[in-house]
N, C-alpha and C positions, 0 to 999 in steps of 0.2 A: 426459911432462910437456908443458904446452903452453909455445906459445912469447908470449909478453906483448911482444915487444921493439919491435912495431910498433904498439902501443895508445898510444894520450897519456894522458900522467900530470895527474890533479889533485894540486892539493897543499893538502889540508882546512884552511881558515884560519878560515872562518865560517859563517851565513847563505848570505852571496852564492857560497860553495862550491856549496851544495845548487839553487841557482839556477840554475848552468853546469852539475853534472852531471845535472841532470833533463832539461835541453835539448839534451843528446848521449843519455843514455838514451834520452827519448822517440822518437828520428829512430832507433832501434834498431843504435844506435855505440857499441861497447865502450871501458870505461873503465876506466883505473885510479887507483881514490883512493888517495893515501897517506895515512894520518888521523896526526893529532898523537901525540906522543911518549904521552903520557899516555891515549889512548883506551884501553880496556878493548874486550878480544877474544874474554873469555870466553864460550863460547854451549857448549849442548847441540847438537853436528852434526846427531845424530839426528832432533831437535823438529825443525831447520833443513830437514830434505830433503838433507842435505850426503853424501858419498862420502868415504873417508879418499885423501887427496891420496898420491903419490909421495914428496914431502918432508915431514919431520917439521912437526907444525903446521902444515901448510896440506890446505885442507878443496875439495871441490869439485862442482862441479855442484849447489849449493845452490839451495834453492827462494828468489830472491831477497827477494821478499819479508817473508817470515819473517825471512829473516836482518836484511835491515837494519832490522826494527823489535825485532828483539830487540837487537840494537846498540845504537838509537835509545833506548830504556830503560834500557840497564843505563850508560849516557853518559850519559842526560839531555838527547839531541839529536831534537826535536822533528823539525826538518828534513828527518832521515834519515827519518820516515815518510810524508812527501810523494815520496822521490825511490824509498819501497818501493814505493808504489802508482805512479807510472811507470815501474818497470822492470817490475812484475805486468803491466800493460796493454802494456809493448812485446813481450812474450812471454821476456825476461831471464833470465838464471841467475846465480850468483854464485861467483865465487869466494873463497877466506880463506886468507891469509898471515897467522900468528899472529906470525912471529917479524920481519917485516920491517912491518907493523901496515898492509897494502896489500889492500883489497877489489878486487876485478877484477870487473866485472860486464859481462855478453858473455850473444851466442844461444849 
């Protein structure tokens, strides 16, 4: 399992969320969002490019991408597909915490 204890946390509040994590994605600096109590986590790992993680519900090495615009759609968060197309361009993967609702995106 990896170890996340050294990455900075965002903590998904709005817009201006998707504004500070594009500008640490794009310098190719890993991050971790914690998204609201209420986001919806549901995805197809498969469709995603994802690996079945170590811990139950959490997915990895996901094709970033993908992931956050399938995200980005099934939430209704527009934002999240500006910050899919700068983690695609910094060359990004993703990871997915189902049960603690924390995306981690890293090389």
């Amino acid at each position: 399992m990896r170890d996340y204890s050294n990455m900075p946390i965002l903590i998904w509040e709005d817009e201006v969320s998707a504004i500070k994590a594009s500008a640490q994605v794009h310098h190719a600096e890993p991050l971790i969002l914690q998204m609201p109590e209420d986001f919806v986590m549901d995805i197809d790992a498969t469709a995603c490019g994802c690996h079945v993680g170590k811990k139950t519900g959490s997915h990895v090495d996901c094709h970033a991408e993908i992931l956050l615009t399938t995200l980005a759609n099934e939430n209704n968060m527009p934002e999240l597909v500006k910050l899919a197309e700068v983690a695609h361009e910094a060359g990004q993967v993703a990871d997915l915490e189902t049960d603690t609702r924390r995306i981690i995106i890293h090389d």
